[in-house]
SENULO-488847 format. One line per field, with one value per residue: x, y, z of N, C-alpha, C in turn; residue in three letters. Coordinates in steps of 0.1 Angstrom, whole numbers. Example, Ala and Ser with C-alpha at 12.3 -4.5 7.8 and 13.67 -1.06 7.14 Angstrom:
n_X = (132, 128)
n_Y = (-57, -22)
n_Z = (78, 71)
ca_X = (123, 137)
ca_Y = (-45, -11)
ca_Z = (78, 71)
c_X = (132, 129)
c_Y = (-33, 0)
c_Z = (78, 79)
mike = (ALA, SER)
END
This chain:
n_X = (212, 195, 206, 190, 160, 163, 162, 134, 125, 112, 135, 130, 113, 131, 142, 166, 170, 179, 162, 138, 134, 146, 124, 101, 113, 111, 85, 74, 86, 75, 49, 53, 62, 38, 16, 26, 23, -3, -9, -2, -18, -42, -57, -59, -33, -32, -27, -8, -23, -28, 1, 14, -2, 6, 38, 30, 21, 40, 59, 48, 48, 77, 82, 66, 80, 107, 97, 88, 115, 129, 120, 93, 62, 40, 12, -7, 2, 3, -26, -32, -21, -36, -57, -54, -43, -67, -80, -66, -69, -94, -97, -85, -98, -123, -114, -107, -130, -140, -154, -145, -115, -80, -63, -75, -68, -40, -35, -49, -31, 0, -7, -14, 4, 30, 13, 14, 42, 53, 36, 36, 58, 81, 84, 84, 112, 127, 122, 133, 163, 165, 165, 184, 206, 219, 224, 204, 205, 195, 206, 230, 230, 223, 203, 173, 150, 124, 116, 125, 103, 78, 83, 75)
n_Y = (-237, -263, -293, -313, -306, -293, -312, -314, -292, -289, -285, -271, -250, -236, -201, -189, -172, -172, -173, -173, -198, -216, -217, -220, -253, -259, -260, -277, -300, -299, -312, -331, -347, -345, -360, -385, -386, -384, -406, -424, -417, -424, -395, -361, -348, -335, -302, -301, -289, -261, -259, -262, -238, -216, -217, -209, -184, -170, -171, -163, -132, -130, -130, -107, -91, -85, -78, -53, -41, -40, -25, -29, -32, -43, -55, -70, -100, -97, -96, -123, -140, -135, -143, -175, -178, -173, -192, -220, -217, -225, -246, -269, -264, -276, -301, -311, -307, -329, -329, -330, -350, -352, -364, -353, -323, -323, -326, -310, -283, -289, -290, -262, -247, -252, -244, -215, -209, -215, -195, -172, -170, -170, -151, -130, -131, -133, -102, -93, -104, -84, -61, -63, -69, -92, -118, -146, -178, -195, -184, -186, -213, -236, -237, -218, -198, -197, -223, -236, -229, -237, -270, -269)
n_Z = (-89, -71, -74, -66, -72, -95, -119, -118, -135, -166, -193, -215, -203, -190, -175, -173, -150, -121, -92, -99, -115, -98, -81, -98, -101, -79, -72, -91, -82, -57, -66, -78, -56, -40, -55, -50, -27, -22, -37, -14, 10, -2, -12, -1, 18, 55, 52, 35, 7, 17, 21, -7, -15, -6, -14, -36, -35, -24, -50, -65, -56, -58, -89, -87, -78, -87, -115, -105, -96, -117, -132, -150, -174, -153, -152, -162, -154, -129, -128, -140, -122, -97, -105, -109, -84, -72, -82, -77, -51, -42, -58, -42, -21, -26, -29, -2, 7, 0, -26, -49, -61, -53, -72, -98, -92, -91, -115, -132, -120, -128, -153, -157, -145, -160, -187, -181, -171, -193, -216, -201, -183, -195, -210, -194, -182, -206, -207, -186, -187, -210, -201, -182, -198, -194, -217, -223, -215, -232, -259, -266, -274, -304, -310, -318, -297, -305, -317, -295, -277, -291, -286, -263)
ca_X = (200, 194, 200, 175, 149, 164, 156, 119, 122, 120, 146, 123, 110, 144, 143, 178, 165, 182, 154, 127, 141, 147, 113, 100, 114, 105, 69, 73, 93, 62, 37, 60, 60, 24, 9, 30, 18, -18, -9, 0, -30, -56, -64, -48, -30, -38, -14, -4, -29, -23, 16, 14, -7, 15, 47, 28, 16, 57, 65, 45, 56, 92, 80, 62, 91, 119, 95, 92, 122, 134, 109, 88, 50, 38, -4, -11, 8, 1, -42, -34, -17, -45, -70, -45, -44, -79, -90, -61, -73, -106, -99, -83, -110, -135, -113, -107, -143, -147, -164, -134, -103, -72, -55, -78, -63, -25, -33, -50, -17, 14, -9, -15, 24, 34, 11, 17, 56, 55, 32, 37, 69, 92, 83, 91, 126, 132, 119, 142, 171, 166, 162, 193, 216, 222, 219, 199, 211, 193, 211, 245, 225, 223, 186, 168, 141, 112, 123, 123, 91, 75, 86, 74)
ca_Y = (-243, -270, -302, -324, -305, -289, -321, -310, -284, -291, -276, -260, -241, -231, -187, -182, -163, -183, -171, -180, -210, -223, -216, -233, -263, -263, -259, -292, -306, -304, -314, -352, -355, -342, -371, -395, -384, -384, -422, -435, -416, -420, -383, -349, -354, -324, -291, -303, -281, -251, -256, -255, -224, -205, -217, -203, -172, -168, -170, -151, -122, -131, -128, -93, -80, -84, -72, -41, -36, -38, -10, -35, -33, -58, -53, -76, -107, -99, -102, -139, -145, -132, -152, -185, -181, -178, -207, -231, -218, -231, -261, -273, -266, -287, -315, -313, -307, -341, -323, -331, -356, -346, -361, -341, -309, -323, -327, -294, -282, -296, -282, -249, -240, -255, -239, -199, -204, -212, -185, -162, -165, -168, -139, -124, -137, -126, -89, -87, -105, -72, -49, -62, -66, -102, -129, -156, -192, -199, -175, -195, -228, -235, -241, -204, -201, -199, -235, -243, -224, -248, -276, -274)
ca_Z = (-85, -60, -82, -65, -79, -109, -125, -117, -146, -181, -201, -222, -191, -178, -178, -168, -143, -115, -84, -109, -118, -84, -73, -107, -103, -66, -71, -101, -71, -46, -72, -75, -37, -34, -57, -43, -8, -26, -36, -2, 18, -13, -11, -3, 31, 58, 53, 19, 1, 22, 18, -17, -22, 1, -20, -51, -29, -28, -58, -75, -50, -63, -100, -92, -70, -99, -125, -102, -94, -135, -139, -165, -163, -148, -147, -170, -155, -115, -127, -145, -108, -86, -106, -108, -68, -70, -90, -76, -38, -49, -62, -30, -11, -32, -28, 10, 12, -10, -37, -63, -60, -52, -83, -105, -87, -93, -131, -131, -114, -137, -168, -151, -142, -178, -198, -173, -174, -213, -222, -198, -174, -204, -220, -183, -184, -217, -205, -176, -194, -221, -191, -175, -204, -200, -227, -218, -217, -252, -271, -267, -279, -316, -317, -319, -289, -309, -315, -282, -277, -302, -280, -251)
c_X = (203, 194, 193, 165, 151, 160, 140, 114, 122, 127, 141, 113, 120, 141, 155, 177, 165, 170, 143, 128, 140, 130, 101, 103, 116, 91, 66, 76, 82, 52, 41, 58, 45, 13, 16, 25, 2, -23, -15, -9, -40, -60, -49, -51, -28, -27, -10, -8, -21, -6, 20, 13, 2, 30, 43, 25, 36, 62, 60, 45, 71, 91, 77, 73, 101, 113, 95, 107, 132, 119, 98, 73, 43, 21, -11, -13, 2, -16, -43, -27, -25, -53, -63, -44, -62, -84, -81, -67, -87, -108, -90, -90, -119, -126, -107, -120, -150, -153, -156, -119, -89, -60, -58, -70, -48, -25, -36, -35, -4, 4, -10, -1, 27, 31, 17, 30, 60, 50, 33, 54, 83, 93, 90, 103, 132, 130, 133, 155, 179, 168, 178, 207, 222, 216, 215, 206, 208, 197, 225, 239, 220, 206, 180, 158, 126, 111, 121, 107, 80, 74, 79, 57)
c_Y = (-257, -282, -308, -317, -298, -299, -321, -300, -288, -283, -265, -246, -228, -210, -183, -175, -172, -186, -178, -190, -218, -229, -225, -245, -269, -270, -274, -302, -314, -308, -332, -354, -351, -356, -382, -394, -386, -396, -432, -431, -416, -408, -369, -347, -341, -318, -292, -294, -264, -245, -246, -243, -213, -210, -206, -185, -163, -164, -162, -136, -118, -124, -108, -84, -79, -77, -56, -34, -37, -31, -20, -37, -45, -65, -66, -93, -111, -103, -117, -145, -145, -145, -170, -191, -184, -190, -221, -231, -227, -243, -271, -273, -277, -299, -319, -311, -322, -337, -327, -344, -352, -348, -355, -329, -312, -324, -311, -282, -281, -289, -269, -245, -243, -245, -219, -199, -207, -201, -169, -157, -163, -156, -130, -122, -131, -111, -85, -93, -89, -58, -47, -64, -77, -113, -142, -171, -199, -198, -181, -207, -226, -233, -226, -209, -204, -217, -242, -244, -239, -267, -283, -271)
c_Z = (-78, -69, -80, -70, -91, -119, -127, -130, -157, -187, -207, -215, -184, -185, -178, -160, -128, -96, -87, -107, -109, -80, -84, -106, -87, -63, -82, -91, -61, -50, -73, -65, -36, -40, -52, -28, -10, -24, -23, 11, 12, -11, -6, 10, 40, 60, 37, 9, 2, 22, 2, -22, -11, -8, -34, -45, -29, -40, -68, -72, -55, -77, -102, -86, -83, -110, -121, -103, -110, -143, -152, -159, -168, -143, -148, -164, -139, -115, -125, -129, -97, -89, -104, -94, -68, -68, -80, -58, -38, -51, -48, -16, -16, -31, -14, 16, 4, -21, -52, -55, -64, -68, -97, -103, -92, -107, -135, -129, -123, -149, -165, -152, -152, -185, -193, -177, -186, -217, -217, -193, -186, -210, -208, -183, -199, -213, -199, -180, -205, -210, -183, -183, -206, -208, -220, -220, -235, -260, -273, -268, -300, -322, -309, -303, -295, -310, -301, -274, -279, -294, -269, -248)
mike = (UNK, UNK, UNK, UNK, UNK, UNK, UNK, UNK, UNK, UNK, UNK, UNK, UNK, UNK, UNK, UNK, UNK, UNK, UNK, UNK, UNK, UNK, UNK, UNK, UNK, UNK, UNK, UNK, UNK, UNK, UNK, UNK, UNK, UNK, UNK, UNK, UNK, UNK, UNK, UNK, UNK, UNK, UNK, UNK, UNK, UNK, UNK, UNK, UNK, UNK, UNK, UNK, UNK, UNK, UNK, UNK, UNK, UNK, UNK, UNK, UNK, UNK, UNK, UNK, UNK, UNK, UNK, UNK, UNK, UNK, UNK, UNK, UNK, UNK, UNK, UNK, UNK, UNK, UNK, UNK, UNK, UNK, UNK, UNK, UNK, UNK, UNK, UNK, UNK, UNK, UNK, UNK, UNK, UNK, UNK, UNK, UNK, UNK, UNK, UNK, UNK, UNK, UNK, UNK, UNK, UNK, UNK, UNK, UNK, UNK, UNK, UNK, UNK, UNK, UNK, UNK, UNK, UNK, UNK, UNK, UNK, UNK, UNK, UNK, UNK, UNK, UNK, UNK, UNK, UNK, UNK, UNK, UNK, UNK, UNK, UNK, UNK, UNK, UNK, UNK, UNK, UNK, UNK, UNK, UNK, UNK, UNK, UNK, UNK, UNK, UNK, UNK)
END
C-alpha cells in the first residue's frame, strides 16, 4: 500500500485485503484533503464532490468484483452500497445547491466509511480470506479480532 495514505487507515480497519485496503485508505485520504480544501474555499470546491462519489462508485465495484469472483454472496452488501451511493449522492447535491454545508457532508462521510468497513467490509475480508485459504494479518497478532472489533 501506498504509504502516504496508508496512514489514512486505522489499524483497526486494515482487511488484509491489499486492493481493499488501498482503496480504504485512499477514500480516508480524499476525505483529509477534501476538508482541508473545504477550509481554504469555505465550502465544497467545484469537481470535489463529483470526484469523490466516483472514487466510491469504484470501489465498491472492486468490493463486488472480488466477492464475485470468490463465488461469496454478495446481495446483501451490494443493496447497503446502492443506497450509501444514494444517500451520499444526495447529500452532495444539497450542499452544492446551499441547502446543507459541506463540513456536515465530511462528518457524515468519515462516520459513514468507519461505521460500513467495521460492520460490514470486515466481515467481507474475513469471507474471502476463508474462501481463499489465507490467514488474515490478525490471526498472527496476539490480541483475538473480536478484540479489535471492540475497538474500533
Amino acid at each position: 500500500m501506498d504509504r502516504e495514505i496508508a496512514v489514512f487507515l486505522p489499524e483497526a480497519l486494515v482487511l488484509d485485503i491489499d486492493e481493499i485496503d488501498e482503496q480504504h485508505a485512499d477514500l480516508f485520504a480524499r476525505l483529509a484533503h477534501l476538508k482541508e480544501h473545504c477550509i481554504e474555499a469555505n465550502g465544497l470546491p467545484p469537481g470535489e464532490g463529483a470526484a469523490l462519489l466516483e472514487a466510491l462508485y469504484l470501489h465498491c465495484a472492486t468490493e463486488e468484483r472480488l466477492a464475485a469472483e470468490s463465488g461469496l454472496d454478495f446481495a446483501e452488501h451490494i443493496e447497503k452500497h446502492r443506497t450509501m451511493l444514494s444517500c451520499i449522492g444526495h447529500a452532495i447535491e444539497q450542499v452544492l445547491l446551499g441547502k446543507n454545508d459541506a463540513f456536515s457532508l465530511i462528518r457524515y462521510l468519515e462516520y459513514w466509511f468507519e461505521r460500513h468497513i467495521h460492520d460490514e467490509d470486515i466481515i467481507l475480508g474475513e469471507r474471502l480470506h476463508t474462501v481463499r485459504g489465507t490467514p488474515p494479518c490478525w490471526q498472527t497478532h496476539s490480541v483475538p479480532l473480536m478484540d479489535v472489533r471492540q475497538v474500533a
